[in-house]
ROROLUM-236287 format. One line per 8 residues: number of its first residue (from 1); their letters; for each residue x negated, y negated, z negated of C-alpha. Coordinates in steps of 0.2 Angstrom, whole numbers, plus 5000, padded with zeros to 4 digits. Layout:
NUM	A	X Y Z | ...
***
This chain:
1	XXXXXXXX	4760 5012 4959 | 4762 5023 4945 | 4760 5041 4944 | 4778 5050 4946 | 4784 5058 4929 | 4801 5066 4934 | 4812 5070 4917 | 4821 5088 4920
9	XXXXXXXX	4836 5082 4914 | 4835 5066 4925 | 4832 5080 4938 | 4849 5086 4934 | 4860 5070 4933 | 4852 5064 4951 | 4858 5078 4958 | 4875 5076 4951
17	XXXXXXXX	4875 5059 4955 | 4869 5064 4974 | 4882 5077 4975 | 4898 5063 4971 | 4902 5073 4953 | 4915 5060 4946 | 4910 5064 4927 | 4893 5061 4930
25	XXXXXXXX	4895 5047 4939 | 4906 5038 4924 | 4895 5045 4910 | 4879 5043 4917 | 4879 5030 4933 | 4875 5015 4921 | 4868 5019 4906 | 4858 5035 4902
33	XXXXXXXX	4856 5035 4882 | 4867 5038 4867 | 4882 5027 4862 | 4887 5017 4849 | 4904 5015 4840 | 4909 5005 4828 | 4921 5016 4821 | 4914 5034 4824
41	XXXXXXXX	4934 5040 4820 | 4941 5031 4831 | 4930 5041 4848 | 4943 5048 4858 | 4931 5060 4867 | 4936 5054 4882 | 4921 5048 4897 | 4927 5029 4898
49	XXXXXXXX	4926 5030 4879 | 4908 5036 4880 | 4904 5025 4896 | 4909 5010 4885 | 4899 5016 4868 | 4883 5017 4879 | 4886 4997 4883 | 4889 4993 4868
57	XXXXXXXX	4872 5002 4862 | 4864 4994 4875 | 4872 4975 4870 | 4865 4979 4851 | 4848 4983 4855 | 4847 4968 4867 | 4855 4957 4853 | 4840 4964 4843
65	XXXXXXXX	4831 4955 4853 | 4837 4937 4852 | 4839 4936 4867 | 4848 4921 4876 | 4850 4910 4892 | 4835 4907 4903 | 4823 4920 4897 | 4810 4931 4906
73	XXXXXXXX	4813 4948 4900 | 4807 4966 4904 | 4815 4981 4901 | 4802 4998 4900 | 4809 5014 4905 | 4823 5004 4912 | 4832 5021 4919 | 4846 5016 4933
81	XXXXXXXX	4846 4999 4927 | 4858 4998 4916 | 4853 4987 4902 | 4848 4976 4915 | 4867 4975 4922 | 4873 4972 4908 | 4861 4957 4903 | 4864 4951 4920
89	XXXXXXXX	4884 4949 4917 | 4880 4941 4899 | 4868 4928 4903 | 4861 4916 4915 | 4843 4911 4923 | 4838 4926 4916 | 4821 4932 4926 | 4826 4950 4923
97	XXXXXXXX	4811 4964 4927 | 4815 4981 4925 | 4800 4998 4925 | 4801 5014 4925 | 4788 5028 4930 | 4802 5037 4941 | 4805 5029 4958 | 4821 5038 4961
105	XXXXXXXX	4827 5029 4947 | 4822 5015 4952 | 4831 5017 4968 | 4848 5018 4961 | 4844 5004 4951 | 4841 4992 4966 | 4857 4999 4975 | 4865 4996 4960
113	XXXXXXXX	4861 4978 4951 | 4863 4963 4960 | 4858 4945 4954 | 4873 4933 4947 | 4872 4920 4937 | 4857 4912 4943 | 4849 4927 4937 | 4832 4933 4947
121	XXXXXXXX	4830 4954 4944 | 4816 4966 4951 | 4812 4983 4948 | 4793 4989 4947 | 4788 5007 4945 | 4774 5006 4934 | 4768 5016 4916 | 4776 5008 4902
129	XXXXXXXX	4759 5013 4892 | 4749 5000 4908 | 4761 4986 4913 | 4755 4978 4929 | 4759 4961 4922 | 4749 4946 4916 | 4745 4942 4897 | 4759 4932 4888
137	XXXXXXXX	4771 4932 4904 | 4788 4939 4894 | 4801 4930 4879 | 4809 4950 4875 | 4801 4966 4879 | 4815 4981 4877 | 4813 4999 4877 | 4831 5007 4873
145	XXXXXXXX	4830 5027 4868 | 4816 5030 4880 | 4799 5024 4869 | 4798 5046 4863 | 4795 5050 4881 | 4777 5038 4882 | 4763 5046 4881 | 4760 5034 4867
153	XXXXXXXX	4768 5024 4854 | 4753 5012 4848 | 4749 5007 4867 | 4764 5005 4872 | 4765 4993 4858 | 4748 4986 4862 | 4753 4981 4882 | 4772 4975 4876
161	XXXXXXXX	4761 4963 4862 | 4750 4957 4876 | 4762 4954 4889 | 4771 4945 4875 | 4772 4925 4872 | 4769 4923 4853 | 4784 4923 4846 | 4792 4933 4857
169	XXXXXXXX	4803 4949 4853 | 4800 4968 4855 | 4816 4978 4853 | 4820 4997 4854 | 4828 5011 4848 | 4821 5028 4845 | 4825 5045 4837 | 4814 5042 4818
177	XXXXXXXX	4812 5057 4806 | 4812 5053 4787 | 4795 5053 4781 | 4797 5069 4770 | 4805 5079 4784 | 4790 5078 4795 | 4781 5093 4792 | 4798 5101 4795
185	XXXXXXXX	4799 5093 4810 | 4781 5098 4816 | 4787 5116 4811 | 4801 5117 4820 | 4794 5108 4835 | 4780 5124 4837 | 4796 5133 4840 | 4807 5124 4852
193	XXXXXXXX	4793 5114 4862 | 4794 5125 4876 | 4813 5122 4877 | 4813 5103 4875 | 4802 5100 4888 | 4811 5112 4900 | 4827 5102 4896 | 4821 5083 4891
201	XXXXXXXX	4804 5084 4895 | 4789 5075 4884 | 4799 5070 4868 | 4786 5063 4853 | 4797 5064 4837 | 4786 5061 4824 | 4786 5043 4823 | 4794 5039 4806
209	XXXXXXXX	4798 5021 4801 | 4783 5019 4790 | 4772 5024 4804 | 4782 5011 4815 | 4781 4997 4800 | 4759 5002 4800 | 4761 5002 4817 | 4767 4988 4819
217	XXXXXXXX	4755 4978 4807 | 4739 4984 4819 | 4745 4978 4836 | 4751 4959 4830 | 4770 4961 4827 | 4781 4959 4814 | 4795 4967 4807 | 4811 4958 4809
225	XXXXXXXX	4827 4971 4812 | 4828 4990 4803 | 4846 4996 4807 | 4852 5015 4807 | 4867 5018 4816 | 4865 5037 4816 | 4883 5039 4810 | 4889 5027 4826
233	XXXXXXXX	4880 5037 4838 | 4887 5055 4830 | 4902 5057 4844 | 4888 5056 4857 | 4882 5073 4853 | 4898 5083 4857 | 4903 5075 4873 | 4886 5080 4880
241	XXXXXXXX	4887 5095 4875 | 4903 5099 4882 | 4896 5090 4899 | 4880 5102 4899 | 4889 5116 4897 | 4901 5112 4912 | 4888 5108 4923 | 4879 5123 4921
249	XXXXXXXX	4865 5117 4909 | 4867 5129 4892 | 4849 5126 4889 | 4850 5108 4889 | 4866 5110 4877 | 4857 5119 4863 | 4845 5108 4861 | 4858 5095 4860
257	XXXXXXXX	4866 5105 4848 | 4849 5106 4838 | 4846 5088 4838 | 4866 5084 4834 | 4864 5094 4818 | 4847 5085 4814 | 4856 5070 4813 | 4871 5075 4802
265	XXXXXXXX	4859 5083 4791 | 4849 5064 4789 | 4832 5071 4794 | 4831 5061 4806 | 4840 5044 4810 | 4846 5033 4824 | 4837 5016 4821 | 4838 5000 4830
273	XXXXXXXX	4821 4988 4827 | 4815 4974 4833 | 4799 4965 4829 | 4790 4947 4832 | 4774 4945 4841 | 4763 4933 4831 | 4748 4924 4839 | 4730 4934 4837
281	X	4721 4919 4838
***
């Protein structure tokens, strides 16, 4: 089993979720990550409204994948299994693996997702950076807004290749800094490291989509999806904001606020990408 790596503001939305608080249970009891709207204006601020942006981020990322009927898919960092779910309602004779490195998550999940549709689900606590899984064993590997929390990119990358059938699909979605704002970012990041990791823990946000495209070149894959939907995901950052604040966690919501004008600003995008894993030999 995998060494325990307990987030601190997973610590805070389990206990929420342990105590019966309503709120936290419709914005977080599925999906923990951003969400997406098609129409920005048209986000009514409302924690339905946001519980069905999170699906729908979810839905794009796994689109991004290709996937489709009768698959064998994992899904790192799979939080309370939430992707899973919803591939699980979409799809059929999936064989549906989801990991994470927090067994409490873990736990949710389970109690939570249930097989239909001739579906087979299990959940593994294992290192995304050391997947317990044999070579070419997956169709889709997908890693939605968790892949800055790995203690590495490029091994990450390296075990979702190898765990990959050629031809098979790597999709995520990460927090990517323009290239030239970097050094800003490494500036500021000597500043407020202390904070992040008191609030989100282990966040690696110097990846920028170059680095992902070099990357991406040196571990077998190939580039096949680029899309920024920073302006879909914008309404996110007010909502959790407001939510932090009610539940006691100021902290948390300044750095929300940090990361929310980050974004507006364009330094650093919201991007969806998916690659192709080609045969080494």
């Amino acid at each position: 089993m995998a060494s325990q790596v307990h987030l601190p503001y997973f610590d805070q939305i389990l206990a929420l979720l342990k105590d019966q608080n309503q709120e936290a249970i419709a914005a977080f009891g599925r999906h923990v990550h951003w969400g997406y709207w098609e129409d920005p204006k048209r986000a009514d601020g409302t924690l339905p409204d946001f519980a069905n942006a999170t699906e729908q981020l979810s839905r794009k990322v796994c689109d991004a994948g290709n996937i489709t009927d009768g698959l064998k898919i994992l899904d790192c960092g799979c939080g309370f299994g939430g992707t899973i779910a919803s591939l699980n309602e979409r799809f059929s004779n999936l064989e549906l693996v989801g990991v994470n490195i927090d067994e409490r998550q873990l736990e949710r999940a389970r109690s939570q997702v249930q097989p239909l549709n001739q579906n087979a689900i299990s959940f593994v606590c294992a290192d995304a950076c050391n997947l317990p899984f044999e070579d070419n064993s997956f169709d889709v590997v997908l890693a939605v807004e968790c892949i800055f929390h790995f203690p590495s990119r490029e091994t990450f990358f390296q075990e979702a290749h190898r765990v990959l059938k050629p031809g098979g699909h790597l999709a995520i979605c990460d927090f990517v800094p323009l290239k030239i704002s970097l050094p800003l970012m490494q500036f500021l990041d000597k500043f407020l490291q202390s904070s992040v990791q008191k609030t989100y823990g282990l966040v690696q946000s110097n990846f920028s989509l170059s680095t992902y495209q070099t990357l991406a070149q040196t571990t077998g894959f190939i580039p096949r999806i680029t899309e920024d939907i920073t302006r879909n995901t914008l309404p996110t950052y007010p909502l959790v904001r407001q939510l932090c604040r009610q539940n006691g966690a100021a902290e948390t919501a300044k750095i929300t606020a940090g990361a929310e004008l980050v974004s507006k600003l364009g330094i650093t995008r919201y991007l969806i990408l998916s690659f192709e894993a080609i045969d080494p030999y």
